[in-house]
C-alpha positions as CSV (number, residue, x, y, z in Angstrom):
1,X,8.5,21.7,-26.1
2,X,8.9,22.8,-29.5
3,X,10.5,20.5,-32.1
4,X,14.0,21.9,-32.2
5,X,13.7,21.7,-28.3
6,X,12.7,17.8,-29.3
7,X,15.4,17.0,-31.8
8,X,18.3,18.5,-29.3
9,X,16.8,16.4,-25.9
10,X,16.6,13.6,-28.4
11,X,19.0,13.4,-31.0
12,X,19.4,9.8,-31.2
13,X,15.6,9.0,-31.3
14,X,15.1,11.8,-33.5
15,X,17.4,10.9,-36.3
16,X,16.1,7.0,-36.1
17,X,12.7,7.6,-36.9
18,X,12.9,9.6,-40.2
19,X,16.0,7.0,-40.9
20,X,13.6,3.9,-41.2
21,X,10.5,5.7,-42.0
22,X,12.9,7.0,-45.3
23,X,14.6,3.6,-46.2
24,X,10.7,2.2,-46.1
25,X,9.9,3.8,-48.8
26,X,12.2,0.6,-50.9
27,X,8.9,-1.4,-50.3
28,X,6.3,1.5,-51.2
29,X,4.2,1.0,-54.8
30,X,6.1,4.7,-55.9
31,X,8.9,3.3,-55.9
32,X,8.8,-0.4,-57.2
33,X,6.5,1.1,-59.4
34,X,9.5,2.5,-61.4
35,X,10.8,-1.1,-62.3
36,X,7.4,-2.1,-64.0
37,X,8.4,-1.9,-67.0
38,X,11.9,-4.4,-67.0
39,X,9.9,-6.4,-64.7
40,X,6.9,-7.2,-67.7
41,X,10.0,-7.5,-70.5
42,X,12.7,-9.5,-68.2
43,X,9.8,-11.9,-67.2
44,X,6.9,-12.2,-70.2
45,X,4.5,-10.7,-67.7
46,X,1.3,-8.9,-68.5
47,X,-0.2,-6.3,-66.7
48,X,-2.7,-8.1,-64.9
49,X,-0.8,-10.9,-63.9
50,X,1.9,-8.7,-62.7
51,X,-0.7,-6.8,-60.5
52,X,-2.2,-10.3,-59.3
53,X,1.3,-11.5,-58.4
54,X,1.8,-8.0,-56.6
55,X,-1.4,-8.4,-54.9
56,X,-0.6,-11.7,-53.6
57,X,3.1,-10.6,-52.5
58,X,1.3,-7.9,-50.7
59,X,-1.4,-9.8,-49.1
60,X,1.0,-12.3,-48.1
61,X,3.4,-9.7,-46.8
62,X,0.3,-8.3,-44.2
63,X,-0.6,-11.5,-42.9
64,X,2.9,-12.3,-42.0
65,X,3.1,-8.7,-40.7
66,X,0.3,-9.5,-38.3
67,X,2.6,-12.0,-36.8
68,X,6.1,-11.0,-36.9
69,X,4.9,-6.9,-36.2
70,X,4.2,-8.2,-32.1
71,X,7.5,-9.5,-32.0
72,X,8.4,-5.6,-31.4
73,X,6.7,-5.9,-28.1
74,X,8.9,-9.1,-26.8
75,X,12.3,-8.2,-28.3
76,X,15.2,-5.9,-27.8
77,X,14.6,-2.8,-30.4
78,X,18.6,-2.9,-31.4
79,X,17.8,-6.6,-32.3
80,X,14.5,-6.3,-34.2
81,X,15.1,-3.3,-36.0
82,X,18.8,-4.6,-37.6
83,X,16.6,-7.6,-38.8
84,X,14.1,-5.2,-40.3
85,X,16.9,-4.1,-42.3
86,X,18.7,-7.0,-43.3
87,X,15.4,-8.0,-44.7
88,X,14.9,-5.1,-46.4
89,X,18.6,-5.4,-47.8
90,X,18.0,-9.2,-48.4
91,X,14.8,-8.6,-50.5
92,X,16.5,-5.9,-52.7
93,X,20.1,-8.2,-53.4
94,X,17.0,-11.5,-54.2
95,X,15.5,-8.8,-57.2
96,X,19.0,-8.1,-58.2
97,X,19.6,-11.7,-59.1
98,X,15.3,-12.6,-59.7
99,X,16.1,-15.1,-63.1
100,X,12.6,-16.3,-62.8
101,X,8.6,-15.0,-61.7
102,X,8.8,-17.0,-58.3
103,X,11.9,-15.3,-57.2
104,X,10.6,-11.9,-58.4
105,X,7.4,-13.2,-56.1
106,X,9.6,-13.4,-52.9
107,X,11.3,-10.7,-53.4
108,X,8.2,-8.2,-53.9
109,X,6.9,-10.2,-50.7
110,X,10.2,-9.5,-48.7
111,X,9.9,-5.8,-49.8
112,X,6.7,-5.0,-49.0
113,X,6.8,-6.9,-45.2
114,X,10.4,-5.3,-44.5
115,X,10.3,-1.8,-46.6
116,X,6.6,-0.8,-46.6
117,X,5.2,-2.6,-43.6
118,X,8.1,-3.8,-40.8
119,X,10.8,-0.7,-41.2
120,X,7.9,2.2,-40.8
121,X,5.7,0.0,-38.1
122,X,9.0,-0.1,-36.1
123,X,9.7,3.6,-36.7
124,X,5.9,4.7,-35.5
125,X,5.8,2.0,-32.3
126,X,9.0,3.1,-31.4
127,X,8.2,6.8,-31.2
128,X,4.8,6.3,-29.7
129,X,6.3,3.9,-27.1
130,X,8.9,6.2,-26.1
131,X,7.0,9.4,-25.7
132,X,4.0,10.3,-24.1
133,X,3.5,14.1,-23.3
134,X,4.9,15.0,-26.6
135,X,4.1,12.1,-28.9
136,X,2.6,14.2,-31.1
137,X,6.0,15.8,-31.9
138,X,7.8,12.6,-32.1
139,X,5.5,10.7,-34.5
140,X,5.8,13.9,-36.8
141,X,9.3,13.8,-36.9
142,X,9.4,10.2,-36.9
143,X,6.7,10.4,-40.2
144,X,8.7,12.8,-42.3
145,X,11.1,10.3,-43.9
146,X,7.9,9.1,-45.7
147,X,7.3,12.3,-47.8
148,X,11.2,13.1,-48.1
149,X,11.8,10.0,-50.0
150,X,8.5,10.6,-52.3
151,X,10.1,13.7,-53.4
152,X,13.6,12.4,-54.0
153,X,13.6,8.7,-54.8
154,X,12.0,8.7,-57.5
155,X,14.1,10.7,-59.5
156,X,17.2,9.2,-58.1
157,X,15.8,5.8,-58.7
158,X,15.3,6.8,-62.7
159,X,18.9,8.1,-62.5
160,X,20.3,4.6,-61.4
161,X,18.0,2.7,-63.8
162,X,19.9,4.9,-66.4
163,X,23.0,4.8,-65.4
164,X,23.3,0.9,-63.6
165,X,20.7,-0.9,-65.0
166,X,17.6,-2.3,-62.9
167,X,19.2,-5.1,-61.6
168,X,22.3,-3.1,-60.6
169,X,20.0,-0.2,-58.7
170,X,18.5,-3.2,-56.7
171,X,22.2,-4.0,-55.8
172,X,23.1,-0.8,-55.2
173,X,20.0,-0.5,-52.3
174,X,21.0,-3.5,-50.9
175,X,24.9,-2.3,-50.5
176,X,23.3,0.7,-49.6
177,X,21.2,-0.7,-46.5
178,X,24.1,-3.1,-45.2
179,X,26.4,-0.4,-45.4
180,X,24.7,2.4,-43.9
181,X,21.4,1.8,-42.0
182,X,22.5,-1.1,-40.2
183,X,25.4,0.2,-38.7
184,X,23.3,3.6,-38.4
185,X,20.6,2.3,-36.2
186,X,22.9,0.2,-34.2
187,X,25.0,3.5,-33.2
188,X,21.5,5.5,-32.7
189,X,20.0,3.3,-30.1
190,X,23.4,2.5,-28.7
191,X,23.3,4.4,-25.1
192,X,19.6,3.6,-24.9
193,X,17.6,1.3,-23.0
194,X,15.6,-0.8,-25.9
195,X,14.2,-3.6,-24.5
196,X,10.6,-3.0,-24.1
197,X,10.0,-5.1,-20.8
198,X,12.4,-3.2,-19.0
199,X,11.8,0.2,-20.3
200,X,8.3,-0.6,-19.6
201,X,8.7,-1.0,-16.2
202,X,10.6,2.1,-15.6
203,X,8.4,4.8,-17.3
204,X,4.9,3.3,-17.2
205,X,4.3,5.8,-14.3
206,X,4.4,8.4,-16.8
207,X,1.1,7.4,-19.0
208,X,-2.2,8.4,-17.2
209,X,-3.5,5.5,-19.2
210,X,-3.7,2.1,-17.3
211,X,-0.9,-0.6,-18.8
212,X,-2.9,-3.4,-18.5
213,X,-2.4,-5.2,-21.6
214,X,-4.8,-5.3,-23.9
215,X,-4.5,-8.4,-26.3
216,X,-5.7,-8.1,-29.8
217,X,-8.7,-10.4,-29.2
218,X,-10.2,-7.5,-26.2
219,X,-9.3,-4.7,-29.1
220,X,-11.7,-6.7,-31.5
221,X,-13.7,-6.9,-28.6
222,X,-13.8,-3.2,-28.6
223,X,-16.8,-1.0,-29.8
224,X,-14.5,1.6,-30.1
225,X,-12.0,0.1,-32.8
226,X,-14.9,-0.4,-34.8
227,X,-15.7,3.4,-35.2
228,X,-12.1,4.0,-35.6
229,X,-11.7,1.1,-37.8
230,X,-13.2,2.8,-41.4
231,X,-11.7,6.0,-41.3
232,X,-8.1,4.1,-40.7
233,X,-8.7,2.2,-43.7
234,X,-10.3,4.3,-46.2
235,X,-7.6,6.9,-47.0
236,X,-4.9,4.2,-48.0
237,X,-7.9,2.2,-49.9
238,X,-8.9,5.0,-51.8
239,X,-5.6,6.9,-52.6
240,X,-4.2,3.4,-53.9
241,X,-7.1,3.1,-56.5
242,X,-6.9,6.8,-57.4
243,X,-3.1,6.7,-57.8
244,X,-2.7,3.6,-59.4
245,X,-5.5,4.3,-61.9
246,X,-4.4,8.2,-62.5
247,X,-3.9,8.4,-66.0
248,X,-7.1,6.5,-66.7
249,X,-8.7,9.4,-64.6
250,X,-6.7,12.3,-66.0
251,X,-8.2,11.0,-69.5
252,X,-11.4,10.9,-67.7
253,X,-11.2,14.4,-66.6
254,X,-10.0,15.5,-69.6
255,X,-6.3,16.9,-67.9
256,X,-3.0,16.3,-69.1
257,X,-0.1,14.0,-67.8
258,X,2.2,16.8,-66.9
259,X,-0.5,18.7,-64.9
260,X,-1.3,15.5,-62.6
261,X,2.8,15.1,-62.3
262,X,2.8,18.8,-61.2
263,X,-0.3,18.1,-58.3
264,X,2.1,15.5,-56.9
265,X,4.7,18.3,-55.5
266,X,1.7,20.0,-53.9
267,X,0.5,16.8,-52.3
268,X,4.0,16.0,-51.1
269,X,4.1,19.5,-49.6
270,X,1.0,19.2,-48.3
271,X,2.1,16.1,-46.5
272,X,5.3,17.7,-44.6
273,X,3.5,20.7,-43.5
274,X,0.3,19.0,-42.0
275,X,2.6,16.3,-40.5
276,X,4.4,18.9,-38.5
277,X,1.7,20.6,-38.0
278,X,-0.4,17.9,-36.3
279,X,2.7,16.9,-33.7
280,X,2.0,20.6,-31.6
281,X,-1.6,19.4,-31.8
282,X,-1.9,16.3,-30.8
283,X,0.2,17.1,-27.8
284,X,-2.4,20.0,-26.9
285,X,-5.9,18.2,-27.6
286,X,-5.4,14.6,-27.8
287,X,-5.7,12.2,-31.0
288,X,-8.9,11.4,-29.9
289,X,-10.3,14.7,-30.5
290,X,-8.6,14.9,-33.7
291,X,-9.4,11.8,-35.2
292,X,-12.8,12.2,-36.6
293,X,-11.6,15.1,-38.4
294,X,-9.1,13.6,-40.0
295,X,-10.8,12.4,-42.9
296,X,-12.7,15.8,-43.3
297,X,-9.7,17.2,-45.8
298,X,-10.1,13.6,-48.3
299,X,-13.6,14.1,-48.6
300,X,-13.0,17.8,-49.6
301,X,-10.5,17.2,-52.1
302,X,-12.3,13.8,-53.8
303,X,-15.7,16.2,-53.9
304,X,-13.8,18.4,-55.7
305,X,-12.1,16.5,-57.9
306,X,-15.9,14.9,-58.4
307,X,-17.6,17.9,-59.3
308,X,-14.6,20.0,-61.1
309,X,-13.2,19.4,-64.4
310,X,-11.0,23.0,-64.6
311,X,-7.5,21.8,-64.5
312,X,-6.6,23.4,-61.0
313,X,-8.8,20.7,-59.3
314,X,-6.2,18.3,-59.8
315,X,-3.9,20.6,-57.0
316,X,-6.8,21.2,-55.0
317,X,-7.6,17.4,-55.0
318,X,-4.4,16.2,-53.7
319,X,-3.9,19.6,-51.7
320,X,-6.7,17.9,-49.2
321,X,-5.1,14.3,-49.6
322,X,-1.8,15.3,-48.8
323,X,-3.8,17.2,-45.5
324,X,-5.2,14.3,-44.6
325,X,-2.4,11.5,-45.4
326,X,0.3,13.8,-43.5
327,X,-1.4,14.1,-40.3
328,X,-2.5,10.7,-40.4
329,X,0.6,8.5,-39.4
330,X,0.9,10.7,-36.5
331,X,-2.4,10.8,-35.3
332,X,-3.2,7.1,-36.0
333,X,-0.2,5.9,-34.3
334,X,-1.1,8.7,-31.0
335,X,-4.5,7.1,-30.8
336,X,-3.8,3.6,-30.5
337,X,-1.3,4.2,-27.7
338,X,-4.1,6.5,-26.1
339,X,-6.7,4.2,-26.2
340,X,-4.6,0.9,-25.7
341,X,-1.6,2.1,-23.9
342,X,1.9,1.3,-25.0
343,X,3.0,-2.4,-23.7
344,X,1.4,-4.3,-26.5
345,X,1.6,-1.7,-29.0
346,X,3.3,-3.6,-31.4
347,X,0.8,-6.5,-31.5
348,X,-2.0,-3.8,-31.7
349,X,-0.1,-2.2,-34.8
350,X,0.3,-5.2,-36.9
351,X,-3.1,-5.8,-36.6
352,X,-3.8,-2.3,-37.7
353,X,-1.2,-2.4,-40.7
354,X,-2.4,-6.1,-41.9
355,X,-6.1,-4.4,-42.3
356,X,-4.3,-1.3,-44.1
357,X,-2.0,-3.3,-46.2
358,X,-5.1,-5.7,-47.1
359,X,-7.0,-2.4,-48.2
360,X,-3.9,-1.5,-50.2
361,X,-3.7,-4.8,-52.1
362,X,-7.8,-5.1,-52.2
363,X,-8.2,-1.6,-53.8
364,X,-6.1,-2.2,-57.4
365,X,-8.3,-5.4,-58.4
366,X,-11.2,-3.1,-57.4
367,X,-11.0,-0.5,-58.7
368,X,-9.9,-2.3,-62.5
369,X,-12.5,-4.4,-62.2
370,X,-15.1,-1.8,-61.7
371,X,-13.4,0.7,-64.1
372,X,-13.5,-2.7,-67.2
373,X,-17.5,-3.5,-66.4
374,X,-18.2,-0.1,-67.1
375,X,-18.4,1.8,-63.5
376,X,-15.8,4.8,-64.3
377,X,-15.0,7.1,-62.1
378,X,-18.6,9.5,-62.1
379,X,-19.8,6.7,-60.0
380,X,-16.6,5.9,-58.3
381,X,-15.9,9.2,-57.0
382,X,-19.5,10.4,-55.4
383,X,-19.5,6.8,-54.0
384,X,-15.9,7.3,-51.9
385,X,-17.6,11.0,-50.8
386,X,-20.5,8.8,-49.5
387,X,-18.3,6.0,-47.9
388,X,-16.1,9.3,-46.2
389,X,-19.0,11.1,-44.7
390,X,-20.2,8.2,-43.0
391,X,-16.5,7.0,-41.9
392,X,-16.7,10.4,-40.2
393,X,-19.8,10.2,-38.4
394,X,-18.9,6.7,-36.9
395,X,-15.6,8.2,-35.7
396,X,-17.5,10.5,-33.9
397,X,-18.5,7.9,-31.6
398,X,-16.0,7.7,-30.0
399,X,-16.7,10.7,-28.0
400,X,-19.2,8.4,-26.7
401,X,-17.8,6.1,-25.4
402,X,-15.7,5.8,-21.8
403,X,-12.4,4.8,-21.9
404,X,-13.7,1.3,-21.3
405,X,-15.4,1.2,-25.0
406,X,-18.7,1.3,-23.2
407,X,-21.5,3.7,-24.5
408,X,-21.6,7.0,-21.7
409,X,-25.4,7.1,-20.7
């Protein structure tokens, strides 16, 4: 089935996948990011204690995630995901009307859980739960509002701070999520069946894989998840740090703003090609297979942007991230269903996202620490090349191992 062949079988799915994945993007660092500046004026706050207070709204927004992401395993989807957005919508009218640093707390803590983490886990357990001889496709599809609202919100969101104010833009999303993706994903999933129990029971005949469930507690039980687990987690960890820290590296490397700005459209084109690129892919060979490659293209681009100061490594840098970040989502999300099946795919999610959005929240206070003692980035950057190669060869593993987690003899 090719993806037009996809889209017209399933329009409704389709369309709801990119929907969320995009109106995540409210609770990504890219965008909030934008609003640093009125947030350290409007509230007296430094730089570093705005990133602690971020940290802890992000830490606090995974561990709640671990909990509240299973509920998408018990619960009608039509249900859960019009709660996703009216806590994405909530979060957004609370910054609107933050008058003091705890509000700002709970709102950056509402935004993370229902933008970043709840609206895009429900978009990828959705699709992977769904599908099975061409999840691939579906998770690609499903993945592509991530890069599409990269490459226009933030340009949109400068044009509202201009034009309404930053406290007026927050308003405006929060209209803007009431008015049209809540209706919107209640007319997707209308003439489906969404609750998982039953759906369960009428299409588990189509995985080969067995639906017992497996409980969080027998994945950590798992040898497998452990060789899975590093490669998962160091892309987000790394790309965090190196994002968040990119004008200290540009200065480092001796490049200009404008030509870092510039490697973003490549990454970001990078990211929709490789993510509809992987779908076909996965569908043929498996996520399994492709997993331990997926890192491959990161370690490429960091060598490069290690060992090369010319002012095209920047491009080739983030060419490789983009490789590796775009067929991520879709092949992460494929192997978790392959190795654990789809009933308790939700639970075995959250637990995934809490570990990534822990990275993501661990990697900033890293990273400045070791960049103010001293360690810049000549160490920083042979060091993540080191950390990759070996994430690879533990992923490897998994070929292994029987579908059990037990070592093949």
């Amino acid at each position: 089935m090719t993806y037009f062949e996809f889209i017209r079988q399933h329009p409704r799915l389709a369309l709801f996948g990119p929907v969320l994945s995009f109106f995540s993007n409210f609770g990504q660092t890219f965008f909030i990011s934008l609003f640093l500046p009125f947030f350290l004026t409007e509230f007296g706050l430094t730089n570093a204690s705005f990133g602690g207070l971020y940290s802890a709204a992000t830490l606090g927004g995974a561990l709640t995630l671990m909990w509240v992401g299973q509920l998408i395993d018990r619960y009608d989807l039509k249900l859960f995901s019009a709660l996703v957005a009216f806590g994405i919508a909530a979060a957004a009218l609370l910054m609107s009307a933050s008058t003091s640093v705890w509000m700002l707390f709970i709102a950056l803590f509402g935004l993370r859980l229902f933008g970043q983490g709840l609206a895009n886990h429900t978009a990828q357990t959705t699709m992977a739960r769904y599908f099975f001889a061409i999840r691939g496709k579906a998770l690609s599809v499903s993945a592509l509002g991530l890069p599409l609202g990269e490459a226009i919100l933030p340009s949109l969101g400068a044009f509202c701070i201009a034009y309404l104010g930053w406290r007026g833009s927050w308003l405006a999303i929060g209209v803007l999520v009431l008015v049209v993706l809540v209706p919107l994903l209640q007319v997707l999933l209308k003439s489906l069946e969404t609750h998982p129990a039953r759906w369960a029971e009428s299409h588990s005949v189509q995985e080969q894989i067995p639906q017992a469930s497996w409980t969080r507690r027998q994945v950590l039980r798992d040898p497998r998840f452990f060789c899975i687990l590093p490669a998962s987690l160091l892309s987000p960890f790394l790309l965090t740090g190196l994002f968040l820290y990119q004008l200290i590296l540009a200065d480092y490397k001796g490049w200009s703003v404008e030509v870092m700005a510039g490697a973003f459209v490549v990454f970001a084109g990078a990211r929709v090609v490789c993510s509809l690129t992987v779908g076909p892919l996965i569908d043929r060979f498996t996520a399994r297979r492709l997993f331990p490659l997926l890192p491959l293209p990161l370690l490429l681009g960091i060598f490069s942007l290690w060992r090369v100061d010319a002012a095209w490594a920047p491009f080739v840098y983030l060419l490789f991230a983009g490789m590796t970040e775009g067929m991520g989502i879709s092949v992460k999300n494929a192997l978790w269903a392959e190795l654990y099946g789809t009933r308790t795919l939700g639970a075995i999610r959250s637990m995934l996202s809490t570990f990534i959005l822990i990275s993501t929240a661990v990697s900033p206070l890293l990273f400045g620490w070791l960049l103010d003692v001293g360690i810049g980035f000549g160490y920083i950057l042979p060091a993540a090349c080191l950390l990759i190669a070996a994430s690879i060869l533990l992923a490897l593993l998994i070929f292994r191992m029987d579908p059990g987690g037990k070592p093949i003899v």
